[in-house]
Backbone of each chain as nested JSON, in Angstrom:
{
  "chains": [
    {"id": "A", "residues": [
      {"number": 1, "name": "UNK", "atoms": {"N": [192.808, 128.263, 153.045], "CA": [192.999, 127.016, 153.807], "C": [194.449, 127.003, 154.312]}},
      {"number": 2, "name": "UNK", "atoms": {"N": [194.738, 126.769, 155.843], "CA": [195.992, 126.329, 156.097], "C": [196.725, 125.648, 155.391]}},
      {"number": 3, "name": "UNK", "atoms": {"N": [196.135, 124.805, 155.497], "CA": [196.98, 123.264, 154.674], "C": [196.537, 123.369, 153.158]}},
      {"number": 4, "name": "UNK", "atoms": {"N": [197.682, 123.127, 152.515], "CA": [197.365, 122.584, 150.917], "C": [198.396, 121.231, 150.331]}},
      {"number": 5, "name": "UNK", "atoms": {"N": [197.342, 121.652, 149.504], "CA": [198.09, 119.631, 149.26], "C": [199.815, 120.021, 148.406]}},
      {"number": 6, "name": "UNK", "atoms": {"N": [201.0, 119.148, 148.987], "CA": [202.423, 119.752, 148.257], "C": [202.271, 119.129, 146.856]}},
      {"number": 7, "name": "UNK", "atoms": {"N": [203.128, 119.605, 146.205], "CA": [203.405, 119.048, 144.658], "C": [204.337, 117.545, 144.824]}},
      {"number": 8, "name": "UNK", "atoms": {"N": [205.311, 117.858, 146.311], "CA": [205.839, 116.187, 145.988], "C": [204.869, 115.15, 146.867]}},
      {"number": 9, "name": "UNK", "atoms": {"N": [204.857, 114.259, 146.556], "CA": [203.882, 113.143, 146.898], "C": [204.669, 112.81, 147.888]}},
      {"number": 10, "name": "UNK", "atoms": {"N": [205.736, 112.703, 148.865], "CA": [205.97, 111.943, 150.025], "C": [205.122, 112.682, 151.184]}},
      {"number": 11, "name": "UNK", "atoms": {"N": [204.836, 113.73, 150.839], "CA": [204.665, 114.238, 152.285], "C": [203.109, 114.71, 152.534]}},
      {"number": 12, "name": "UNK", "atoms": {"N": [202.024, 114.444, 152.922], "CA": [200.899, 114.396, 153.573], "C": [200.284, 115.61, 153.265]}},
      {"number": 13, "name": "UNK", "atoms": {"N": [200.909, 117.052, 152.992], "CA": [200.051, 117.692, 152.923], "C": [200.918, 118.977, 153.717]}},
      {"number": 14, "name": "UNK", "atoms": {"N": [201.517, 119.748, 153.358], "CA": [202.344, 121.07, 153.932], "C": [201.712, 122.358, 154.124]}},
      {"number": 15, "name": "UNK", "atoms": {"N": [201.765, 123.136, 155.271], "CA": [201.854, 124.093, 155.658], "C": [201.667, 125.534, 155.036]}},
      {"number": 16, "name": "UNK", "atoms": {"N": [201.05, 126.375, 154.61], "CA": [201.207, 127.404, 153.807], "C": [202.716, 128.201, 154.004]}},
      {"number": 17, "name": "UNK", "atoms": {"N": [202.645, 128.37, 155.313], "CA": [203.517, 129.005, 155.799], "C": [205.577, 128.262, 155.904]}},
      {"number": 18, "name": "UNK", "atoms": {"N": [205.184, 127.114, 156.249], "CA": [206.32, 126.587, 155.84], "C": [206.209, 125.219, 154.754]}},
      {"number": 19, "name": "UNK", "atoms": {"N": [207.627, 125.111, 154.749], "CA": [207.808, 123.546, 153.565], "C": [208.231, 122.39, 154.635]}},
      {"number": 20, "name": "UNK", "atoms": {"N": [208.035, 122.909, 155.676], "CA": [208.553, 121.228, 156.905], "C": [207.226, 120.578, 156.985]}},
      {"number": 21, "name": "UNK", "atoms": {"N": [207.527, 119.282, 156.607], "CA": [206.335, 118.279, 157.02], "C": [205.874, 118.541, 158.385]}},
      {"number": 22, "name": "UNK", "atoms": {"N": [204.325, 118.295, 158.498], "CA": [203.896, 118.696, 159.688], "C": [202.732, 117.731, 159.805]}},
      {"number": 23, "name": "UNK", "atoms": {"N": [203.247, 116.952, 160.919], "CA": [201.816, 115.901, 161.302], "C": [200.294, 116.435, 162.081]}},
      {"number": 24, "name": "UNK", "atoms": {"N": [199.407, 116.039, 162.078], "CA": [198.461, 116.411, 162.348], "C": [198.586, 116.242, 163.549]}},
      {"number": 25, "name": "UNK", "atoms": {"N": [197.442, 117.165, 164.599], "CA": [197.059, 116.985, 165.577], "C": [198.156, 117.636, 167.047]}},
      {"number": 26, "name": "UNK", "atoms": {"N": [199.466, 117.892, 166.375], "CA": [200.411, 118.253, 166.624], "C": [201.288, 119.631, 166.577]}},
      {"number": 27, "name": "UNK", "atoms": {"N": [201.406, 121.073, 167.522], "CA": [201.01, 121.938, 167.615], "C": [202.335, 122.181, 167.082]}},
      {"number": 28, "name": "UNK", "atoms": {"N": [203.01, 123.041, 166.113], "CA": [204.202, 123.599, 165.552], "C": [204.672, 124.572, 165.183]}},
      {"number": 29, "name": "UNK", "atoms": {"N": [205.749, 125.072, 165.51], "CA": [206.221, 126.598, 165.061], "C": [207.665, 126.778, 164.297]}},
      {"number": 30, "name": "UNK", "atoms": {"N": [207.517, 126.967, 162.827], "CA": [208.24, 126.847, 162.267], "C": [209.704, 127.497, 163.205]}},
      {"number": 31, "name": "UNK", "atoms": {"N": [210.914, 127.148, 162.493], "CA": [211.747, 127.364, 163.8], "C": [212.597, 128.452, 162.209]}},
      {"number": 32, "name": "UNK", "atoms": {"N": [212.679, 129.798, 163.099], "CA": [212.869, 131.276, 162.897], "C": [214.528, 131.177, 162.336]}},
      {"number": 33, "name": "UNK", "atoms": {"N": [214.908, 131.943, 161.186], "CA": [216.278, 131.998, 160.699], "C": [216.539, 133.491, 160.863]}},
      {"number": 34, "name": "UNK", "atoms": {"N": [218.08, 133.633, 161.409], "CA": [218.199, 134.862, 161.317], "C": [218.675, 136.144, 159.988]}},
      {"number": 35, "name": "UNK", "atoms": {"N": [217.16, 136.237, 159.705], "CA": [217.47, 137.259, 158.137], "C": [216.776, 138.33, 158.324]}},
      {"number": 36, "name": "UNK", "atoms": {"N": [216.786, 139.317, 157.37], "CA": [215.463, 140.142, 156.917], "C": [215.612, 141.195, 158.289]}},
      {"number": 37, "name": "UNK", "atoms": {"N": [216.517, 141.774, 158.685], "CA": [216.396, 142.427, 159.806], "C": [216.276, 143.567, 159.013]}},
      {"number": 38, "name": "UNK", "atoms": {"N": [215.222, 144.465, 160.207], "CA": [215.252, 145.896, 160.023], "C": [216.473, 146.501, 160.635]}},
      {"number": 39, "name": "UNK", "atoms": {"N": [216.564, 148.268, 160.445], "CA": [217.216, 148.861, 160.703], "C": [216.865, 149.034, 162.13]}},
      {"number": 40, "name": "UNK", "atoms": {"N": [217.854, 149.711, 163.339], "CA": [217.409, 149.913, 164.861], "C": [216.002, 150.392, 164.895]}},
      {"number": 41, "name": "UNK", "atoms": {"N": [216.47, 151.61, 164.273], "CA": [214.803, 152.966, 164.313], "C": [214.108, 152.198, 163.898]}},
      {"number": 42, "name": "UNK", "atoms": {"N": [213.771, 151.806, 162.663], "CA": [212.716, 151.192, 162.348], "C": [212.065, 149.886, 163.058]}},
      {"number": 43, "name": "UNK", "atoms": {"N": [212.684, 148.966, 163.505], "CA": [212.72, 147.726, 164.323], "C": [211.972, 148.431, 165.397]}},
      {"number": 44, "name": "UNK", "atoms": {"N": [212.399, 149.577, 166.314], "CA": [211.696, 149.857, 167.419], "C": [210.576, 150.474, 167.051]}},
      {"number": 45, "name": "UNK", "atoms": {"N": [210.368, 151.004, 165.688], "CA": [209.12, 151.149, 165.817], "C": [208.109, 150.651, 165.448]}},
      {"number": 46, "name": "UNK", "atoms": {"N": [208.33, 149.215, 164.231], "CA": [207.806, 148.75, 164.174], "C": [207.244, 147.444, 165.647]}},
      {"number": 47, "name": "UNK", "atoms": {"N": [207.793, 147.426, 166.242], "CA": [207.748, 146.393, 167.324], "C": [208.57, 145.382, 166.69]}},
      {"number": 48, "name": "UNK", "atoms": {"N": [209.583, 145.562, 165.735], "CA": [210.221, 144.279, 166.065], "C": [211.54, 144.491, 165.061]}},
      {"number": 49, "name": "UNK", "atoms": {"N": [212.418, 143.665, 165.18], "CA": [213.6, 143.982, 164.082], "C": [213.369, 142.915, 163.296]}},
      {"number": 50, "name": "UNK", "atoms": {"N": [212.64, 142.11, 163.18], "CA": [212.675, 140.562, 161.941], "C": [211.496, 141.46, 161.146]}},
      {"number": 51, "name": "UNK", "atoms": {"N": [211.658, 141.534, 159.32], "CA": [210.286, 141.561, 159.365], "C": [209.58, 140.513, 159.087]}},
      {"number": 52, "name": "UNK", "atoms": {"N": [209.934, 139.585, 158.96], "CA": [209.41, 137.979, 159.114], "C": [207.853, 138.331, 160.133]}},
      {"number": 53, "name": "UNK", "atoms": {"N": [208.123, 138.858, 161.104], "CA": [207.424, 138.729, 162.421], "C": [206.304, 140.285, 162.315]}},
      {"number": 54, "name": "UNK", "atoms": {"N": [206.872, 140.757, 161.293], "CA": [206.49, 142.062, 161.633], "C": [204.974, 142.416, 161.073]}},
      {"number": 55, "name": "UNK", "atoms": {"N": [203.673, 141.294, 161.439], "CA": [202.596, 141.031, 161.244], "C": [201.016, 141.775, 162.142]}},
      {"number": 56, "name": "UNK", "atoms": {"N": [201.214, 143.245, 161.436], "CA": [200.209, 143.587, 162.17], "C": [198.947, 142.834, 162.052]}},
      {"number": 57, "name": "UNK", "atoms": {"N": [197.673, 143.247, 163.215], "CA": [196.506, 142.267, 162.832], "C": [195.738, 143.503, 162.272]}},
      {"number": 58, "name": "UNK", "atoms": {"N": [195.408, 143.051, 160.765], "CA": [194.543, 144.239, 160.319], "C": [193.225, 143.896, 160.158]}},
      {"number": 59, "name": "UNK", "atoms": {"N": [192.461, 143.596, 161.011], "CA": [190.862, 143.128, 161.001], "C": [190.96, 141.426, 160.84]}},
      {"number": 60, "name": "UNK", "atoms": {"N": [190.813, 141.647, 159.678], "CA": [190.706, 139.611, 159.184], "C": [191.733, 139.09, 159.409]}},
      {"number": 61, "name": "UNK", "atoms": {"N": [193.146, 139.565, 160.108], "CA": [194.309, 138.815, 160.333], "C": [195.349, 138.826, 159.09]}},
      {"number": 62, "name": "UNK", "atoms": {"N": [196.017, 137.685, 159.54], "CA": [197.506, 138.127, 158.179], "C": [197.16, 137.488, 157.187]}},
      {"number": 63, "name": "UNK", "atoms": {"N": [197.366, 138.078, 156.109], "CA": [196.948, 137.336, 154.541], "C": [197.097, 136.198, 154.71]}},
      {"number": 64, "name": "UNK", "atoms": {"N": [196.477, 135.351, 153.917], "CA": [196.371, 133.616, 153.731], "C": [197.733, 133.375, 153.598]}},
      {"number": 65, "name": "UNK", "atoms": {"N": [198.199, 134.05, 152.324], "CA": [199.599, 133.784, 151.605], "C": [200.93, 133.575, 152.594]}},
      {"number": 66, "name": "UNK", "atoms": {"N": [200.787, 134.004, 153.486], "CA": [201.484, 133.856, 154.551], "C": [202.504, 134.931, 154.223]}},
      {"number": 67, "name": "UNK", "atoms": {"N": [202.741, 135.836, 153.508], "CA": [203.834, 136.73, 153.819], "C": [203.243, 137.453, 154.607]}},
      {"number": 68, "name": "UNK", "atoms": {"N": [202.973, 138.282, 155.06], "CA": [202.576, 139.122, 156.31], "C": [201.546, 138.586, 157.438]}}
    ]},
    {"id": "B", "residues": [
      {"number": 1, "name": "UNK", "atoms": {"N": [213.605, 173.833, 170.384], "CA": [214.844, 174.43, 170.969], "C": [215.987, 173.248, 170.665]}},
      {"number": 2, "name": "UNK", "atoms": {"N": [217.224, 174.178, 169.987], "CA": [217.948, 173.045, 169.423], "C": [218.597, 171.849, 171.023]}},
      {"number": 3, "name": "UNK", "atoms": {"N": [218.828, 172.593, 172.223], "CA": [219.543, 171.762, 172.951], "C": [218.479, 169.95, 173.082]}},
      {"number": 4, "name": "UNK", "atoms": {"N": [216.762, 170.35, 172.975], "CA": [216.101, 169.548, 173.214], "C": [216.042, 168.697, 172.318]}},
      {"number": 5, "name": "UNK", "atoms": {"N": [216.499, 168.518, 170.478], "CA": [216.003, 168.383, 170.017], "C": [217.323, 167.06, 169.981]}},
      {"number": 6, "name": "UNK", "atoms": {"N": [218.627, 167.824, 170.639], "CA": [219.626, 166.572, 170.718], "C": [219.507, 165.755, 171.309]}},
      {"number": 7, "name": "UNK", "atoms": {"N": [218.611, 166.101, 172.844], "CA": [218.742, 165.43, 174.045], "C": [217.555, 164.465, 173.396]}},
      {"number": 8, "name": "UNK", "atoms": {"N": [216.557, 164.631, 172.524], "CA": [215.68, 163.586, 172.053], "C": [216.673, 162.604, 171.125]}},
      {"number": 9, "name": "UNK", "atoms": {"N": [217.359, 163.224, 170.312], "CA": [218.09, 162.432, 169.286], "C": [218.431, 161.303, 170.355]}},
      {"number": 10, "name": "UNK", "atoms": {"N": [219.336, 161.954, 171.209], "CA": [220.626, 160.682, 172.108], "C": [219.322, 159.829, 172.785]}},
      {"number": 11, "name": "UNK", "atoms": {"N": [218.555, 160.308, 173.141], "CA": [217.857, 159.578, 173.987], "C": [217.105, 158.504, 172.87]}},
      {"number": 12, "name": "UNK", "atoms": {"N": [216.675, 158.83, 172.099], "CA": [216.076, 158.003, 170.9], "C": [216.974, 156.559, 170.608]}},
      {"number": 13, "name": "UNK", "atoms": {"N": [218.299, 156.892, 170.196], "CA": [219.142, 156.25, 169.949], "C": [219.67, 155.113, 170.842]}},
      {"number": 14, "name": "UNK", "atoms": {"N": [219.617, 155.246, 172.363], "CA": [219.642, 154.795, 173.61], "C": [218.776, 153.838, 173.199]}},
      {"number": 15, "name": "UNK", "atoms": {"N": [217.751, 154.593, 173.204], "CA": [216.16, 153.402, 172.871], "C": [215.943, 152.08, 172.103]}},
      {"number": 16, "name": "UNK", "atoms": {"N": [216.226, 152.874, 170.489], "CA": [216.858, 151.705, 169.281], "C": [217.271, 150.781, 169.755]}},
      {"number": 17, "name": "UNK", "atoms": {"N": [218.785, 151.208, 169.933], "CA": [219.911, 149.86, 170.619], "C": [219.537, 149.237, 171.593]}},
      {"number": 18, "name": "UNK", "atoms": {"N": [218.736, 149.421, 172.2], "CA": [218.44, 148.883, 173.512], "C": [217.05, 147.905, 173.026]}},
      {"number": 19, "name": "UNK", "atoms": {"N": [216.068, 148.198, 172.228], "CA": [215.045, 147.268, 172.104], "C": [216.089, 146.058, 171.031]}},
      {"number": 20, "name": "UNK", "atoms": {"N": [217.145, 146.692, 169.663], "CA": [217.03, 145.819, 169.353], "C": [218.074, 144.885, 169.916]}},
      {"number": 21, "name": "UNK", "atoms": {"N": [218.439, 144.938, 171.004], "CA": [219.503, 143.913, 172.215], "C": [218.19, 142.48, 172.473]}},
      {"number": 22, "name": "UNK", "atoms": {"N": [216.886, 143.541, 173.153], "CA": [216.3, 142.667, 173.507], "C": [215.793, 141.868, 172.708]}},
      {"number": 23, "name": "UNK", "atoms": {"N": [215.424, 142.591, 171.103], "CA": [214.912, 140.962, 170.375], "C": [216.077, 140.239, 170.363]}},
      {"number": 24, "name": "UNK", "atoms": {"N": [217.359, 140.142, 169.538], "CA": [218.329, 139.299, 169.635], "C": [218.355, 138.715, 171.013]}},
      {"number": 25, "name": "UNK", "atoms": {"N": [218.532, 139.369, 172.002], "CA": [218.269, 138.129, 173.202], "C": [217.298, 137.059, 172.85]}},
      {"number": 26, "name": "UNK", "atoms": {"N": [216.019, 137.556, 172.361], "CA": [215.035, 136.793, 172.248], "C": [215.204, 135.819, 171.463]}},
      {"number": 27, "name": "UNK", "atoms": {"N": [215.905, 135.67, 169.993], "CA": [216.433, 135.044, 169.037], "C": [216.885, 134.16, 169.776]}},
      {"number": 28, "name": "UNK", "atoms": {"N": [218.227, 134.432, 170.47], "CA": [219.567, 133.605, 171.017], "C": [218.93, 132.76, 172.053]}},
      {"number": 29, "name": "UNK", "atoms": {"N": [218.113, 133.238, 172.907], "CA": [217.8, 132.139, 173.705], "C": [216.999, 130.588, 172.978]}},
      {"number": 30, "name": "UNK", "atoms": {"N": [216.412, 131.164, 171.718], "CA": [216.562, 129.529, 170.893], "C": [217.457, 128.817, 170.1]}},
      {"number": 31, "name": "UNK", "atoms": {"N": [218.268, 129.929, 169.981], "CA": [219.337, 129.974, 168.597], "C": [220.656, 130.15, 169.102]}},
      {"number": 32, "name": "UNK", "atoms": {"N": [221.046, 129.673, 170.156], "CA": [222.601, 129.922, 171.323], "C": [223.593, 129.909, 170.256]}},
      {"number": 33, "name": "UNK", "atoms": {"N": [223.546, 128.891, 169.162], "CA": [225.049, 129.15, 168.182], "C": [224.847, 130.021, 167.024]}},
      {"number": 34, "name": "UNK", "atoms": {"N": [223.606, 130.757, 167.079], "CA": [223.656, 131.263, 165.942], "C": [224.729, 132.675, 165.714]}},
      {"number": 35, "name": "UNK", "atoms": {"N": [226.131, 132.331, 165.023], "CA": [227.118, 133.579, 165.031], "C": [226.908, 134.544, 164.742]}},
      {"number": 36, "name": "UNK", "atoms": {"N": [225.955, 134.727, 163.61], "CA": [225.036, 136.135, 162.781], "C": [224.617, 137.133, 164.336]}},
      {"number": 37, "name": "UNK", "atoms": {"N": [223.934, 136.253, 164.973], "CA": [222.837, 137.016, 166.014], "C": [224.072, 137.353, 167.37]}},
      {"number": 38, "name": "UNK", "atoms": {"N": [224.859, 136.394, 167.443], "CA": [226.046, 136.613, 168.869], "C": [226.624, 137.739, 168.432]}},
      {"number": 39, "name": "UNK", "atoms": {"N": [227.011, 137.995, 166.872], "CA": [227.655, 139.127, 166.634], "C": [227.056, 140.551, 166.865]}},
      {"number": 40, "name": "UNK", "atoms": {"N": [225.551, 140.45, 166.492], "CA": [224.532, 141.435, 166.245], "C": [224.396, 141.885, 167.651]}},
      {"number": 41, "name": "UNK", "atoms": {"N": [224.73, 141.005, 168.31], "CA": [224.699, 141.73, 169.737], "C": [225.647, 142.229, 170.743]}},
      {"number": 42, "name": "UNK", "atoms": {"N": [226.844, 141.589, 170.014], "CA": [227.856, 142.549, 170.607], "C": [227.812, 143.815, 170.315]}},
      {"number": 43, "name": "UNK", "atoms": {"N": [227.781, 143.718, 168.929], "CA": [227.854, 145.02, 168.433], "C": [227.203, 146.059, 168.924]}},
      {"number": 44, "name": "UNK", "atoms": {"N": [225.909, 145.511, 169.026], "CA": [225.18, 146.964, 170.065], "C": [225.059, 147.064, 171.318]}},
      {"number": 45, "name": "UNK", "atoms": {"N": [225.862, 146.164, 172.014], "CA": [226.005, 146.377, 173.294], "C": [226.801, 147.13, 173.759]}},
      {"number": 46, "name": "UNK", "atoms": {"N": [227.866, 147.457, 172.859], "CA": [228.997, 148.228, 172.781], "C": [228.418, 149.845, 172.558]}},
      {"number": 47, "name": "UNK", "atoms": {"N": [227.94, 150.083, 171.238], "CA": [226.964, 150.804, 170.527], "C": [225.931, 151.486, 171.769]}},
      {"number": 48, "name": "UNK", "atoms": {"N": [225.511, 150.927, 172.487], "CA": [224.424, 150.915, 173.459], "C": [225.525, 151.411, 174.495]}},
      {"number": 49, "name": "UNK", "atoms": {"N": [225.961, 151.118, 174.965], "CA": [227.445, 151.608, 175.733], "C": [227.7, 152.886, 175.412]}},
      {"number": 50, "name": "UNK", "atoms": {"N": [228.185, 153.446, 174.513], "CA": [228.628, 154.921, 173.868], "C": [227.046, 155.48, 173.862]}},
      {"number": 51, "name": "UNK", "atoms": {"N": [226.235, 155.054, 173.149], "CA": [225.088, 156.311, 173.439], "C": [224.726, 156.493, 174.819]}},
      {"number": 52, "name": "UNK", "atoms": {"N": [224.517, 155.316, 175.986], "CA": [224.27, 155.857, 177.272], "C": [225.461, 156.798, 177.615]}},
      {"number": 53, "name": "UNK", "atoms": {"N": [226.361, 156.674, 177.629], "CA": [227.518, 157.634, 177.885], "C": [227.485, 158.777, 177.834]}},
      {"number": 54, "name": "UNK", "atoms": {"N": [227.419, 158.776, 175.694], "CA": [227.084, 160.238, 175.622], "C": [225.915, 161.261, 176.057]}},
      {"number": 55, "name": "UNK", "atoms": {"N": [224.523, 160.109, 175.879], "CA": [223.707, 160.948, 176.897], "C": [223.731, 161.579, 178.437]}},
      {"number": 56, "name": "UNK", "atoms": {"N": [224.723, 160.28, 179.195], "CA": [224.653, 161.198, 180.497], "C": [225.469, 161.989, 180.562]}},
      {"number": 57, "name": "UNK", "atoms": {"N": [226.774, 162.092, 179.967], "CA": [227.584, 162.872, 179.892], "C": [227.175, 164.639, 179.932]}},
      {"number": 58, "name": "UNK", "atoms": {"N": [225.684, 164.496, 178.75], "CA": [225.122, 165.963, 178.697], "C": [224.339, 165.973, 179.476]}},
      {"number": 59, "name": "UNK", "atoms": {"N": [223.377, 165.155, 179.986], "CA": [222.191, 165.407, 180.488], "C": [222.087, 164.35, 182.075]}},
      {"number": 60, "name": "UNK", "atoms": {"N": [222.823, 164.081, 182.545], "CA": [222.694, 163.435, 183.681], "C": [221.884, 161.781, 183.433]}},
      {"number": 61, "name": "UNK", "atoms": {"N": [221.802, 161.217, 185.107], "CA": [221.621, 159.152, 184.647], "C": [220.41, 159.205, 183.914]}},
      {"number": 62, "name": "UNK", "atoms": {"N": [220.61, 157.594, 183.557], "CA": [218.95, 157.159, 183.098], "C": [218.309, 156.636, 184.078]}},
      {"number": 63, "name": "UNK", "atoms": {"N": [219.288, 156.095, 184.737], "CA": [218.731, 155.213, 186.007], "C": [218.893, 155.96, 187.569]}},
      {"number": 64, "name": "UNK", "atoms": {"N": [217.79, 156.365, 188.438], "CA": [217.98, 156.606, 189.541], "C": [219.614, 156.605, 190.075]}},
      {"number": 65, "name": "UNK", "atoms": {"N": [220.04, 157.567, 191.024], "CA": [221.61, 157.222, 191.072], "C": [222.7, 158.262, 191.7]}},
      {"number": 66, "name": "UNK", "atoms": {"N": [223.532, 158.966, 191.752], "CA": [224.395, 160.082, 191.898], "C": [225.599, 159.739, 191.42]}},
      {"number": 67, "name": "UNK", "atoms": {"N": [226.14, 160.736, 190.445], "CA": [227.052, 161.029, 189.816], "C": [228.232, 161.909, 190.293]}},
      {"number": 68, "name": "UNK", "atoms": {"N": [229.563, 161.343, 189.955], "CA": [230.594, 161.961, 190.793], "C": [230.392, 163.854, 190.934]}},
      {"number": 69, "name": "UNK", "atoms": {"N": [230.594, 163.689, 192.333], "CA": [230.701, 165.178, 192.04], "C": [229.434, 166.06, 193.01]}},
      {"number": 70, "name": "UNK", "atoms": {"N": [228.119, 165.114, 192.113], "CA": [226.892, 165.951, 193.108], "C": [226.81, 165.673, 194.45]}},
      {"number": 71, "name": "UNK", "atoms": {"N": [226.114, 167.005, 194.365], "CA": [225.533, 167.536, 195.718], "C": [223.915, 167.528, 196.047]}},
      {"number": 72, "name": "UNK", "atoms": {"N": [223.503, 167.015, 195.168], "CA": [221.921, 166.832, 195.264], "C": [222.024, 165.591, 194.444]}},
      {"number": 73, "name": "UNK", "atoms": {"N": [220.359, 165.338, 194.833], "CA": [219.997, 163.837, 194.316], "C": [219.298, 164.764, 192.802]}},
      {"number": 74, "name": "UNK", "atoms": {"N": [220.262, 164.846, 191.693], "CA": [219.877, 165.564, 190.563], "C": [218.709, 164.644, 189.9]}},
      {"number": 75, "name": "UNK", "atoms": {"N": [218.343, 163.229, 190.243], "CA": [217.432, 162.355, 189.697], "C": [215.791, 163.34, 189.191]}},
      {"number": 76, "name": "UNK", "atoms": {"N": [215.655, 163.955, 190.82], "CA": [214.345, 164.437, 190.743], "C": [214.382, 165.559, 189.84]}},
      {"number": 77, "name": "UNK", "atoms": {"N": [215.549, 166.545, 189.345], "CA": [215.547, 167.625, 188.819], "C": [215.206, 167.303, 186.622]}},
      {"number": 78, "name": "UNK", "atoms": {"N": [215.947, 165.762, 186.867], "CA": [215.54, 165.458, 185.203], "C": [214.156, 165.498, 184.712]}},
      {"number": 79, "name": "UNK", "atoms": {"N": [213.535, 165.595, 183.419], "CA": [212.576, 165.456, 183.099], "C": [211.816, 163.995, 183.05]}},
      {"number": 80, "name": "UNK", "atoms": {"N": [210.884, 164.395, 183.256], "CA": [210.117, 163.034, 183.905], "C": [209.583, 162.174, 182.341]}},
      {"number": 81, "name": "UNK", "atoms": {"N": [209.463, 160.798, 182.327], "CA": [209.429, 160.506, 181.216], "C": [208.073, 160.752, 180.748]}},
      {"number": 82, "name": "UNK", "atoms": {"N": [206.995, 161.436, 181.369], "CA": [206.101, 161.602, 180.674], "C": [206.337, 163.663, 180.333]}},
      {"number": 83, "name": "UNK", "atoms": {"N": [207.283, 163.464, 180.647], "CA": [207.573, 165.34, 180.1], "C": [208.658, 165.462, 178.681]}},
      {"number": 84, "name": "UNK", "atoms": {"N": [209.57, 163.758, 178.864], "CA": [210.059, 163.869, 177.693], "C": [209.118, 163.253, 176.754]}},
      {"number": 85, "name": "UNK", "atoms": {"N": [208.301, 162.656, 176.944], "CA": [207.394, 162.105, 175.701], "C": [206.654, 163.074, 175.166]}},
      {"number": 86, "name": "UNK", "atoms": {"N": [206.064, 164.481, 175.844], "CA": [205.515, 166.129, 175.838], "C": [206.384, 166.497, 174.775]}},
      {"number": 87, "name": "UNK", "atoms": {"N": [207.51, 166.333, 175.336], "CA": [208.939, 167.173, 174.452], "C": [208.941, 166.964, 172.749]}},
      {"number": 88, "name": "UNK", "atoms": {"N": [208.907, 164.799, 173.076], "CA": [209.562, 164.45, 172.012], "C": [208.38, 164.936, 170.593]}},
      {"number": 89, "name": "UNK", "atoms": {"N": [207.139, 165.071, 171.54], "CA": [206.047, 165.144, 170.4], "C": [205.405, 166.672, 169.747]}},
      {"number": 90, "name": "UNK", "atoms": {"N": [206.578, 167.332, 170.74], "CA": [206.724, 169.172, 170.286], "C": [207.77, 169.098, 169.218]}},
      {"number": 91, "name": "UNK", "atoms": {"N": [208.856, 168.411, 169.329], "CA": [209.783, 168.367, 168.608], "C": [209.28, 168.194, 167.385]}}
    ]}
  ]
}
């Protein structure tokens, strides 16, 4: 499930992927920090230098868990 | 052949620096103050600077062009990028 219910009670119901409150109905993209960079070589070959981002689609898509 | 195997290295390296310019562009255009990423890109712009150099220096432009000196349009005489991709995958 996308959504699961948070442990603190103010907030409606959070994101797997992030901890920012997120209202329904309302389209959002967690907003990207700059970490976790790959090396050049590797960055170009993976398609990307974050590996935050670096989410191939392997059939069923990226794990629930949201790390990949 | 060792001369090819440099001209892949430099050219490789060209490559690197150059895609990862463009994600950090990509970053910065949401992230304008972020100092981490302004730095990350000087740095290889510079970086990116010295490897085009040293590549044409041995092996003539990347980009369509004439270089001091010639007498022919040496563009057509370089390997074509689907002859260095032949190369890079003999290598």
């Amino acid at each position: 499930m996308l959504f699961q219910p948070c442990n603190n009670d103010t907030s409606n119901g959070c994101a797997v992927f992030t901890d920012q409150p997120i209202s329904l109905a309302m389209a959002y993209v967690a907003r990207q920090e700059w970490q976790d960079l790959y090396e050049t070589g590797l960055g170009l070959s993976r398609g990307t230098i974050f590996a935050q981002l670096d989410k191939p689609f392997e059939r069923e898509g990226t794990t629930t868990d949201g790390t990949r | 052949m060792a001369q090819d195997s440099t001209r892949q290295t430099l050219i490789k390296r060209v490559q690197m620096y150059e895609f990862a310019l463009t994600e950090a562009n990509l970053f910065l255009d949401t992230h304008p103050d972020n100092q981490e990423a302004l730095a990350y890109y000087k740095k290889y712009s510079e970086l990116l600077q010295q490897a085009k150099a040293e590549y044409i220096s041995r092996y003539g432009l990347l980009e369509p062009g004439v270089m001091e000196g010639d007498t022919r349009w040496r563009w057509v005489d370089d390997p074509w990028p689907w002859e260095m991709q032949k190369e890079q995958e003999e290598v």
